[in-house]
mmJSON file of the N, C-alpha and C atoms, coordinates in Angstrom:
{"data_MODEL":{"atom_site":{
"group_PDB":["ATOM","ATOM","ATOM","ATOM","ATOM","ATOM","ATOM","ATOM","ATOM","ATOM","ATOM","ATOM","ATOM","ATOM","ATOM","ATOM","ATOM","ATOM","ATOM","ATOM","ATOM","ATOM","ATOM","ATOM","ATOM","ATOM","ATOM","ATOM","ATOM","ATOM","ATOM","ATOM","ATOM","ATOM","ATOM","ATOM","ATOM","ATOM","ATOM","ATOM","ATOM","ATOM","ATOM","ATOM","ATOM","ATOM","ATOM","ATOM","ATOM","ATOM","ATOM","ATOM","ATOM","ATOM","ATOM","ATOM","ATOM","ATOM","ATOM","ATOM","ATOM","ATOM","ATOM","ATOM","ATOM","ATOM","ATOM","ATOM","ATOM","ATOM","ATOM","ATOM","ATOM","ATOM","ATOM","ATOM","ATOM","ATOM","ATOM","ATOM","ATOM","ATOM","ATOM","ATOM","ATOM","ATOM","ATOM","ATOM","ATOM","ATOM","ATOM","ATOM","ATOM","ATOM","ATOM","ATOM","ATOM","ATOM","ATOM","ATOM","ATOM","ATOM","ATOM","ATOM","ATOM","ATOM","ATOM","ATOM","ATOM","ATOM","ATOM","ATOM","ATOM","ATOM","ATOM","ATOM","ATOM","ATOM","ATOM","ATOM","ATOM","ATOM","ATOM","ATOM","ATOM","ATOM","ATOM","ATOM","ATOM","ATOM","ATOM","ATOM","ATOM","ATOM","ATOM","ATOM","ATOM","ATOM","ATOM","ATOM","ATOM","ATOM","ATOM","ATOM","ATOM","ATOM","ATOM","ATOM","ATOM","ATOM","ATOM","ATOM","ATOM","ATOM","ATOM","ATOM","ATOM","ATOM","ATOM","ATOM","ATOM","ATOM","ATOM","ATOM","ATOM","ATOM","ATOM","ATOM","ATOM","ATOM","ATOM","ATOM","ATOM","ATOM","ATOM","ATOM","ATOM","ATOM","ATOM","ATOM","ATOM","ATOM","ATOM"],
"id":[1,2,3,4,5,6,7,8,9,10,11,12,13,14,15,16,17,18,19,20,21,22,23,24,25,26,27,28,29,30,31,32,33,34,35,36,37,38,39,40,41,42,43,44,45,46,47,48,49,50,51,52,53,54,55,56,57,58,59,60,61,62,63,64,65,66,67,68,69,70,71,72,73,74,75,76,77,78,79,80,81,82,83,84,85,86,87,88,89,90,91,92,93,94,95,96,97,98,99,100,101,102,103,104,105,106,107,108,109,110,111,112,113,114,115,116,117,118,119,120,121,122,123,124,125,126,127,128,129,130,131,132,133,134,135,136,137,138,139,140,141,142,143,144,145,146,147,148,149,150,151,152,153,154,155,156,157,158,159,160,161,162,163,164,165,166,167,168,169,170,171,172,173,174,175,176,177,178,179,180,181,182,183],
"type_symbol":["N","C","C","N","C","C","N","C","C","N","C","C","N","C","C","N","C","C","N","C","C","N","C","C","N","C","C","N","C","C","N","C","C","N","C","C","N","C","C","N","C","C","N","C","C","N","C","C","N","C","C","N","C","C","N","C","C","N","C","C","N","C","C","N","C","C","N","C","C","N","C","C","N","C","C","N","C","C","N","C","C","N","C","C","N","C","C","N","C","C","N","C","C","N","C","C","N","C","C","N","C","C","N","C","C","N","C","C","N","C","C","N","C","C","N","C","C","N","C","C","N","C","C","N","C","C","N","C","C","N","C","C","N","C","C","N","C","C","N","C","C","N","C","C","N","C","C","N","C","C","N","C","C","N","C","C","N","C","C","N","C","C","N","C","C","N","C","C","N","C","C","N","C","C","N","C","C","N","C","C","N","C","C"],
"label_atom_id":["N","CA","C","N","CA","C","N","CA","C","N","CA","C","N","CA","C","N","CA","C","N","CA","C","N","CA","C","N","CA","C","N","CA","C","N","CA","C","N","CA","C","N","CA","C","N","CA","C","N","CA","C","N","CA","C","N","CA","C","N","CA","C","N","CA","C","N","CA","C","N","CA","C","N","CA","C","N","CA","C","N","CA","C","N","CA","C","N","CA","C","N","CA","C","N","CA","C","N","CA","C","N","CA","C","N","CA","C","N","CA","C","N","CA","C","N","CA","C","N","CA","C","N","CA","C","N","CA","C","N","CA","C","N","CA","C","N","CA","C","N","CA","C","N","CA","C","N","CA","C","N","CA","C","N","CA","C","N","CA","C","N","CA","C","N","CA","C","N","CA","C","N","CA","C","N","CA","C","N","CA","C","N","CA","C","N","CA","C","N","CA","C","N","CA","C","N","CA","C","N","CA","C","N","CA","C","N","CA","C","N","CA","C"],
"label_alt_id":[null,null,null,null,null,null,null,null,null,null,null,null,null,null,null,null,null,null,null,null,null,null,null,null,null,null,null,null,null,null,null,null,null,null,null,null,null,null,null,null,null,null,null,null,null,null,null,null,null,null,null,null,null,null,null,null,null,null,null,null,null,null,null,null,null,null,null,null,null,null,null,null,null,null,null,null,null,null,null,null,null,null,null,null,null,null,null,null,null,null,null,null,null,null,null,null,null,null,null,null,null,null,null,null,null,null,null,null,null,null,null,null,null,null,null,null,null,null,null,null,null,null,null,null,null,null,null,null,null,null,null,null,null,null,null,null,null,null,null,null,null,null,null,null,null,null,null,null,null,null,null,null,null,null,null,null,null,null,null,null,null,null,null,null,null,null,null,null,null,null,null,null,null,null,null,null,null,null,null,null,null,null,null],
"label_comp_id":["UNK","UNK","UNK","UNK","UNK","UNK","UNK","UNK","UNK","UNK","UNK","UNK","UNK","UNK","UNK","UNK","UNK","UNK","UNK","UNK","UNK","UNK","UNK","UNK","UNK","UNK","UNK","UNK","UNK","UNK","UNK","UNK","UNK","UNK","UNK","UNK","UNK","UNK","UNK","UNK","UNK","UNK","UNK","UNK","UNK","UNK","UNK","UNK","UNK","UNK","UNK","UNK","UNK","UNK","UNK","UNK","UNK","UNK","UNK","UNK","UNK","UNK","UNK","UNK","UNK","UNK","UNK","UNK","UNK","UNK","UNK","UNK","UNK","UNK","UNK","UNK","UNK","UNK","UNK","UNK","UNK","UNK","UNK","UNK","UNK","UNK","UNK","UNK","UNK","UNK","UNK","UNK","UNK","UNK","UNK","UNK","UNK","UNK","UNK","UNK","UNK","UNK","UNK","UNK","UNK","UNK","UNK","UNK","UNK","UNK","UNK","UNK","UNK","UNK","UNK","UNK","UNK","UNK","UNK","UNK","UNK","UNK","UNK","UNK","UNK","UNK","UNK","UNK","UNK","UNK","UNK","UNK","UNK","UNK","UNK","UNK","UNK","UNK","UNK","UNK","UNK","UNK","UNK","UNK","UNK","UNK","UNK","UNK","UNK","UNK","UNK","UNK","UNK","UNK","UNK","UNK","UNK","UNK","UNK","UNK","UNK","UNK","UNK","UNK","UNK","UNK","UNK","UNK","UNK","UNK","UNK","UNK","UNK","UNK","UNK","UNK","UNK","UNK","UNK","UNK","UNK","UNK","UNK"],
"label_asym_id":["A","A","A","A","A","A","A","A","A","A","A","A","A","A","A","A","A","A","A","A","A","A","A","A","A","A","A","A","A","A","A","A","A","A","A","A","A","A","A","A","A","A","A","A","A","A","A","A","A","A","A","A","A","A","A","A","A","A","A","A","A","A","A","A","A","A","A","A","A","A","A","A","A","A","A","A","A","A","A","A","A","A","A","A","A","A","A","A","A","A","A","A","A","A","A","A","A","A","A","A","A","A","A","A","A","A","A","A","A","A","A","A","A","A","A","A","A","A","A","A","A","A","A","A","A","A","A","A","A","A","A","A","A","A","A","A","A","A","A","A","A","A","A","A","A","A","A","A","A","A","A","A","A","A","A","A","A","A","A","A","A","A","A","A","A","A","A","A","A","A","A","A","A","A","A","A","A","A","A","A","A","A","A"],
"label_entity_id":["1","1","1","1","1","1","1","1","1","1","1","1","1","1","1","1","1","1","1","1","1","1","1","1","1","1","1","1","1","1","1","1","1","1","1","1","1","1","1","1","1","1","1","1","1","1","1","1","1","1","1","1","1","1","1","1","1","1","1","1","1","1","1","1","1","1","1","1","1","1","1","1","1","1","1","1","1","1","1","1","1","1","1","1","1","1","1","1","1","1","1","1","1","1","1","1","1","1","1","1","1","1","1","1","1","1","1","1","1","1","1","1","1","1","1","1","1","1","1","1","1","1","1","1","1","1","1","1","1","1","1","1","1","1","1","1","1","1","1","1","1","1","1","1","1","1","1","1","1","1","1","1","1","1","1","1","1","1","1","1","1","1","1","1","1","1","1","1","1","1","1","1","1","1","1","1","1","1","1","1","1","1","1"],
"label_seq_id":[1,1,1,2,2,2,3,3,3,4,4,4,5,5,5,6,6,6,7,7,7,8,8,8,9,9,9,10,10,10,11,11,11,12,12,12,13,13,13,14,14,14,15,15,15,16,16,16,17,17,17,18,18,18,19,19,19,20,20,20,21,21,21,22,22,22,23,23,23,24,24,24,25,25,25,26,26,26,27,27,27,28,28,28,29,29,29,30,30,30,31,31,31,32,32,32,33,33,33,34,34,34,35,35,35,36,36,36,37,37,37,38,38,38,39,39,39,40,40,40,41,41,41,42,42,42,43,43,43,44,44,44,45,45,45,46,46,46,47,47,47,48,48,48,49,49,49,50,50,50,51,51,51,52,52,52,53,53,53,54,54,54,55,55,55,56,56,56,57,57,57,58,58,58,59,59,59,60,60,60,61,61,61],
"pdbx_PDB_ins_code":[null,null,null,null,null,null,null,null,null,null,null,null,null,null,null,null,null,null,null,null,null,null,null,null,null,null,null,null,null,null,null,null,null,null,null,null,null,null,null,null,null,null,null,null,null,null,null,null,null,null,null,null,null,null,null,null,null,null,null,null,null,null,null,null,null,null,null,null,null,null,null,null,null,null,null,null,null,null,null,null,null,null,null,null,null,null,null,null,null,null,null,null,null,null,null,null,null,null,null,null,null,null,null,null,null,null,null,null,null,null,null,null,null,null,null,null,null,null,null,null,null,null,null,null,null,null,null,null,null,null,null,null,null,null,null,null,null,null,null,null,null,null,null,null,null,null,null,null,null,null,null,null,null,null,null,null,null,null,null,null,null,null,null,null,null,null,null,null,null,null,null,null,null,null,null,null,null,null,null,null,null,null,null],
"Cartn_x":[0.847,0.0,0.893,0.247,1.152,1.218,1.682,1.856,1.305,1.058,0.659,1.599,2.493,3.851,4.321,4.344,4.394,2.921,1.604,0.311,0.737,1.329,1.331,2.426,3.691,4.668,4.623,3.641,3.558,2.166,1.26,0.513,0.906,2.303,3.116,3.756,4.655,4.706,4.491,2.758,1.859,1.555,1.364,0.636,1.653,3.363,4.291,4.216,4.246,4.215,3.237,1.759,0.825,1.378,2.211,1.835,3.601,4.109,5.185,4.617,3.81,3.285,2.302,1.632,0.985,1.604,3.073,3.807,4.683,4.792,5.508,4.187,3.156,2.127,1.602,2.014,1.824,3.027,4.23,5.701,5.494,4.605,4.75,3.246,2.368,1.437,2.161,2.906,4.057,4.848,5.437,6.254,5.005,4.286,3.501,2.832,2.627,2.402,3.8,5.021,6.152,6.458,5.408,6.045,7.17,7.312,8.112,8.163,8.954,8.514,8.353,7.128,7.064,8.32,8.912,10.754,11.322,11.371,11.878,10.975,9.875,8.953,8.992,9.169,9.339,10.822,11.591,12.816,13.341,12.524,12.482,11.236,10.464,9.412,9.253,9.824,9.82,8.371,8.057,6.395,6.443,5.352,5.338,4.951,5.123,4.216,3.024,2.326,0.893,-0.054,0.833,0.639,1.051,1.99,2.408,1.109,1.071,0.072,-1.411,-1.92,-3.298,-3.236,-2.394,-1.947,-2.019,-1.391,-1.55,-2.885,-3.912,-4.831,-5.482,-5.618,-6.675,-6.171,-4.591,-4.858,-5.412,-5.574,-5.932,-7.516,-7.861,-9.529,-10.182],
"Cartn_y":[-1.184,0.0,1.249,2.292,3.258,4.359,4.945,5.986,7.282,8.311,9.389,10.231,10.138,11.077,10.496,9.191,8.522,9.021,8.967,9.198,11.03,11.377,12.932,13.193,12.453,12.668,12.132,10.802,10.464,11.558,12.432,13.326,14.427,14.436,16.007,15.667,14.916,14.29,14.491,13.639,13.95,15.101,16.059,17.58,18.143,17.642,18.445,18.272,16.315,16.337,17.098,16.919,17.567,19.305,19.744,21.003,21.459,20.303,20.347,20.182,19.429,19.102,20.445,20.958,22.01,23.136,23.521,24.057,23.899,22.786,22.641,22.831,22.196,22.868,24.881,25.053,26.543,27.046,26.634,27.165,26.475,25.188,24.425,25.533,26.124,26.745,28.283,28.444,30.143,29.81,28.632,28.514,28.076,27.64,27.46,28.791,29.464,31.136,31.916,31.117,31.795,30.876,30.452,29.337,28.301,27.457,26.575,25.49,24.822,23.577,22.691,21.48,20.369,19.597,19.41,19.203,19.649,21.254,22.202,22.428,22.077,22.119,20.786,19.76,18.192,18.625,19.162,19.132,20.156,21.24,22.289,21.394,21.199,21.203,19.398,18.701,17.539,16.722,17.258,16.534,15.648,14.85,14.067,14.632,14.127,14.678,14.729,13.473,13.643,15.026,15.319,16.268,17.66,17.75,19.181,19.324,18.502,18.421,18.47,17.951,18.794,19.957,20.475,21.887,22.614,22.231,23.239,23.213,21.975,22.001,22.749,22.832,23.87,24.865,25.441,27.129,27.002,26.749,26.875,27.14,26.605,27.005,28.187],
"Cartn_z":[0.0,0.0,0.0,-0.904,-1.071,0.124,0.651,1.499,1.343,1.976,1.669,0.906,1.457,1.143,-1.23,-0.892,-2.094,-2.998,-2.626,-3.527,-4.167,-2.845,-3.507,-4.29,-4.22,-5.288,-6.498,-6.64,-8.143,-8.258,-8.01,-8.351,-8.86,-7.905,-8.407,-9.715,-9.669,-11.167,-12.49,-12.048,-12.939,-13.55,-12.484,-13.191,-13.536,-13.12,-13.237,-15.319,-15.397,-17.35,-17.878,-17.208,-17.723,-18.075,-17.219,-17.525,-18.246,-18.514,-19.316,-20.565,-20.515,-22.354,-23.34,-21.67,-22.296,-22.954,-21.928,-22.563,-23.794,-24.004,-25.666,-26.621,-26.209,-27.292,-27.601,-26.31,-26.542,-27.312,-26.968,-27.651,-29.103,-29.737,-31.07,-31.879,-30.911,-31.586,-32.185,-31.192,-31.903,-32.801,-32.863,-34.108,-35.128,-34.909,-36.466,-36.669,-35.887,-36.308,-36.89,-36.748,-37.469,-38.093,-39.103,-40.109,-40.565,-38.665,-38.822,-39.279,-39.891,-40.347,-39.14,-39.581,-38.551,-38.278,-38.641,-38.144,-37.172,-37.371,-36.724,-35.345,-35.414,-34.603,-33.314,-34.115,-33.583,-32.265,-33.335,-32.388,-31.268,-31.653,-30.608,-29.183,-29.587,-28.711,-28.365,-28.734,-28.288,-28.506,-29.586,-29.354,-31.035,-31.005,-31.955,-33.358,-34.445,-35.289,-35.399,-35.399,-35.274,-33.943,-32.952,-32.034,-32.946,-33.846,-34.578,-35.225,-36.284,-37.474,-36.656,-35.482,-35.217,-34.454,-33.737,-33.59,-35.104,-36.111,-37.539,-38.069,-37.822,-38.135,-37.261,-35.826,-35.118,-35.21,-35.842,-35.877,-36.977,-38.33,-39.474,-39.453,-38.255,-38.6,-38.361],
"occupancy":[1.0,1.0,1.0,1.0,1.0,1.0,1.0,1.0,1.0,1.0,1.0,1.0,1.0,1.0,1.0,1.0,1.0,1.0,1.0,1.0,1.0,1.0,1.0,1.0,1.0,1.0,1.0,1.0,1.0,1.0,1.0,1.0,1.0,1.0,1.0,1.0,1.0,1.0,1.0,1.0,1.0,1.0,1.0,1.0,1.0,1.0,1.0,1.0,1.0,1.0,1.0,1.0,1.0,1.0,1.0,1.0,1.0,1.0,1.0,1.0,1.0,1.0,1.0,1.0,1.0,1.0,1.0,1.0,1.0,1.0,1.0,1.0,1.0,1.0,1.0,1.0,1.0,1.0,1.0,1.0,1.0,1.0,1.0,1.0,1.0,1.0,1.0,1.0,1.0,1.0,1.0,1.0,1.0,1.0,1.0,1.0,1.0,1.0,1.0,1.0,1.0,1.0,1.0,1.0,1.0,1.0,1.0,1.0,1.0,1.0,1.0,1.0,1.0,1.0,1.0,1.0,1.0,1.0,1.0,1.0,1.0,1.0,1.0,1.0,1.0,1.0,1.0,1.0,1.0,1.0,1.0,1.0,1.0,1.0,1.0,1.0,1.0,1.0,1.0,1.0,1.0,1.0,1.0,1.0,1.0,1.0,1.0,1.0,1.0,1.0,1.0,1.0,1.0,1.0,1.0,1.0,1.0,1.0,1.0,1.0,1.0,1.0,1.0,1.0,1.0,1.0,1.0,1.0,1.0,1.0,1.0,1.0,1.0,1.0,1.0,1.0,1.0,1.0,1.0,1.0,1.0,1.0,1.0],
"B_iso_or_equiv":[0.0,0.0,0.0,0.0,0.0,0.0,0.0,0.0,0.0,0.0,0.0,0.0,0.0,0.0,0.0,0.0,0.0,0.0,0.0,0.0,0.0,0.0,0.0,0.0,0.0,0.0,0.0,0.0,0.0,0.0,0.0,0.0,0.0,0.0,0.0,0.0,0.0,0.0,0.0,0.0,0.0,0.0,0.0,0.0,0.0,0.0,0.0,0.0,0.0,0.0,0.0,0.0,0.0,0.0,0.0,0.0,0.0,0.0,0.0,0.0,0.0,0.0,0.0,0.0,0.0,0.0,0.0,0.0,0.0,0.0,0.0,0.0,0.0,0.0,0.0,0.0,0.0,0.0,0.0,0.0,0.0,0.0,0.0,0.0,0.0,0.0,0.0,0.0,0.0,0.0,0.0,0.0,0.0,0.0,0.0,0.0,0.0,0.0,0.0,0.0,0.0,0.0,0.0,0.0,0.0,0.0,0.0,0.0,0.0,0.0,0.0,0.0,0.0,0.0,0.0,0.0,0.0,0.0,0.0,0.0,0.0,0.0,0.0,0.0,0.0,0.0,0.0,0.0,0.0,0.0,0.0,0.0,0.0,0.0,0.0,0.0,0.0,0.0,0.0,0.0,0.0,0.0,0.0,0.0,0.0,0.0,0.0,0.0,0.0,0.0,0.0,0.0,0.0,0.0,0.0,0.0,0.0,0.0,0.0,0.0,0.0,0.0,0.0,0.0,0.0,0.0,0.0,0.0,0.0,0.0,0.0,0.0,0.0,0.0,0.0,0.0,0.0,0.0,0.0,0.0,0.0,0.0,0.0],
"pdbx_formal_charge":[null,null,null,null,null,null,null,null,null,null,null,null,null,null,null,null,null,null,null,null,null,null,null,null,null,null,null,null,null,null,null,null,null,null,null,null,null,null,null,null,null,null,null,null,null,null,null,null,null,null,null,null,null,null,null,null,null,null,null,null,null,null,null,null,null,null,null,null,null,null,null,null,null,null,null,null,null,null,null,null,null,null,null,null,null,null,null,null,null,null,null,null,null,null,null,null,null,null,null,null,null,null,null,null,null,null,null,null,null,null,null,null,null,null,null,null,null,null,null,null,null,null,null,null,null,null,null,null,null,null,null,null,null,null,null,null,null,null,null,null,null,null,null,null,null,null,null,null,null,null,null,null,null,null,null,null,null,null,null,null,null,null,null,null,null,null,null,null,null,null,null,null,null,null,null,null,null,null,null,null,null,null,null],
"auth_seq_id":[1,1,1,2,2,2,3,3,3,4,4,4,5,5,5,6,6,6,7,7,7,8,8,8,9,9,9,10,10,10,11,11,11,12,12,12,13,13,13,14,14,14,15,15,15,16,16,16,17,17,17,18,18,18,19,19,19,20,20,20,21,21,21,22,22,22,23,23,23,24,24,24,25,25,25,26,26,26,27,27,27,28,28,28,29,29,29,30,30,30,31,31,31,32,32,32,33,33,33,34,34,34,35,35,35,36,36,36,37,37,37,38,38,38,39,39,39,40,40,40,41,41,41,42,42,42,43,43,43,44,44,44,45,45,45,46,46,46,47,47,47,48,48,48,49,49,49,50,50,50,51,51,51,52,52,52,53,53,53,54,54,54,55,55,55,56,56,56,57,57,57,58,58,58,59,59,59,60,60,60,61,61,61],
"auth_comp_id":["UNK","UNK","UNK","UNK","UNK","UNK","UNK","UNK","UNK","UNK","UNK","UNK","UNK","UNK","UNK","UNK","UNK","UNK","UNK","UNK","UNK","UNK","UNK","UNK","UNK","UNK","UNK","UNK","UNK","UNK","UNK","UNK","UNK","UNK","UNK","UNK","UNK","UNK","UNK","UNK","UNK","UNK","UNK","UNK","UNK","UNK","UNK","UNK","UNK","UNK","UNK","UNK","UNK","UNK","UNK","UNK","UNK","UNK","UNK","UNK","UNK","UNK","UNK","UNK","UNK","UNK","UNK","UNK","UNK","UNK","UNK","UNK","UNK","UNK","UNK","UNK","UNK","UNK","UNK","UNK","UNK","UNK","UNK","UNK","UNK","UNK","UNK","UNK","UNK","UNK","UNK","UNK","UNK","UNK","UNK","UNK","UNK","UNK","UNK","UNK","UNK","UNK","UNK","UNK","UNK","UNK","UNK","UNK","UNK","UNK","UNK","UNK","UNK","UNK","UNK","UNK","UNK","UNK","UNK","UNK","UNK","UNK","UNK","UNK","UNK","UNK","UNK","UNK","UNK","UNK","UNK","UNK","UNK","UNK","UNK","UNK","UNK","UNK","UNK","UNK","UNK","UNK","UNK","UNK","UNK","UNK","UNK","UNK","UNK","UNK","UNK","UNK","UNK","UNK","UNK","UNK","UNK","UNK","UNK","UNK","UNK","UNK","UNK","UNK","UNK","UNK","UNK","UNK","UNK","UNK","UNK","UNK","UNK","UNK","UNK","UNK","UNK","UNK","UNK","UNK","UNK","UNK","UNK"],
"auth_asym_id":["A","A","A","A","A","A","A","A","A","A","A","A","A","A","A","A","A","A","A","A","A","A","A","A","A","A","A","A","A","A","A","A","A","A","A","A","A","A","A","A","A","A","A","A","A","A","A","A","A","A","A","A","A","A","A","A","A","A","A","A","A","A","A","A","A","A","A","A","A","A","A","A","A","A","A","A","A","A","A","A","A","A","A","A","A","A","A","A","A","A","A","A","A","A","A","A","A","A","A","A","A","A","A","A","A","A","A","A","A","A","A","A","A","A","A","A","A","A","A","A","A","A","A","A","A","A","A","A","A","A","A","A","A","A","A","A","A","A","A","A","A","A","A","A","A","A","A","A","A","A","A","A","A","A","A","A","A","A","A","A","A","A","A","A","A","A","A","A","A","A","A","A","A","A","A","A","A","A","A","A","A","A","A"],
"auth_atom_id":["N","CA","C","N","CA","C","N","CA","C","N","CA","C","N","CA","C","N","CA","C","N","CA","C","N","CA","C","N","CA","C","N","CA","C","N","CA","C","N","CA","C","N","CA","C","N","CA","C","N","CA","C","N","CA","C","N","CA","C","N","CA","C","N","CA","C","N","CA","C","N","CA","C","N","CA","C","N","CA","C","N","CA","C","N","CA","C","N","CA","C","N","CA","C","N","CA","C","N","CA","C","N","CA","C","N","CA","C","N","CA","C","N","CA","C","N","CA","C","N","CA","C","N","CA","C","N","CA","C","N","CA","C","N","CA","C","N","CA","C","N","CA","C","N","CA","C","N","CA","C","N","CA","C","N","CA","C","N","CA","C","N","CA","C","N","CA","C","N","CA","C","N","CA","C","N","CA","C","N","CA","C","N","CA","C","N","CA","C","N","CA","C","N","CA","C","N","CA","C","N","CA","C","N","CA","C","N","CA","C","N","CA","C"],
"pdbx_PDB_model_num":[1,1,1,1,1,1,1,1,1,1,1,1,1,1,1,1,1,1,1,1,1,1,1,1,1,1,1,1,1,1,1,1,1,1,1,1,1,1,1,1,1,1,1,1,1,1,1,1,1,1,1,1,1,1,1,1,1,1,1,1,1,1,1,1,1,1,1,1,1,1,1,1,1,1,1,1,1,1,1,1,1,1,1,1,1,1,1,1,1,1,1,1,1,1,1,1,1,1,1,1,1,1,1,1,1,1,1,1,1,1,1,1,1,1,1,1,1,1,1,1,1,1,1,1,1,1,1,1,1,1,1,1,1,1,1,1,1,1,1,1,1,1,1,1,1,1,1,1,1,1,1,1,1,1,1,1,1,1,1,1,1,1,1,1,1,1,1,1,1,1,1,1,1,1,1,1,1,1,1,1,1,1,1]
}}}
């Protein structure tokens, strides 16, 4: 059984990726407003392609 001290550090963790990921999508949504390529995008921001390419699709709409 997990501990208290243990439930709250894999929680912190958690929200810590969550709010790491949000941030490469906000930094991958400015470069596709400065017309980076998905490459350039992949490797700055660490995110996948399929994650670039629907970021380019929801600014586009």
């Amino acid at each position: 059984m997990q501990t208290l001290a243990e439930i709250f550090a894999e929680l912190k963790e958690e929200g810590m990726e969550k709010g790491k990921k949000e941030t490469e999508k906000n930094i991958a949504k400015k470069l596709i407003q400065k017309d980076y390529s998905d490459e350039q995008i992949m490797e700055i921001t660490e995110l996948e392609l399929d994650e670039v390419v629907k970021l380019r699709k929801l600014l586009q709409m």
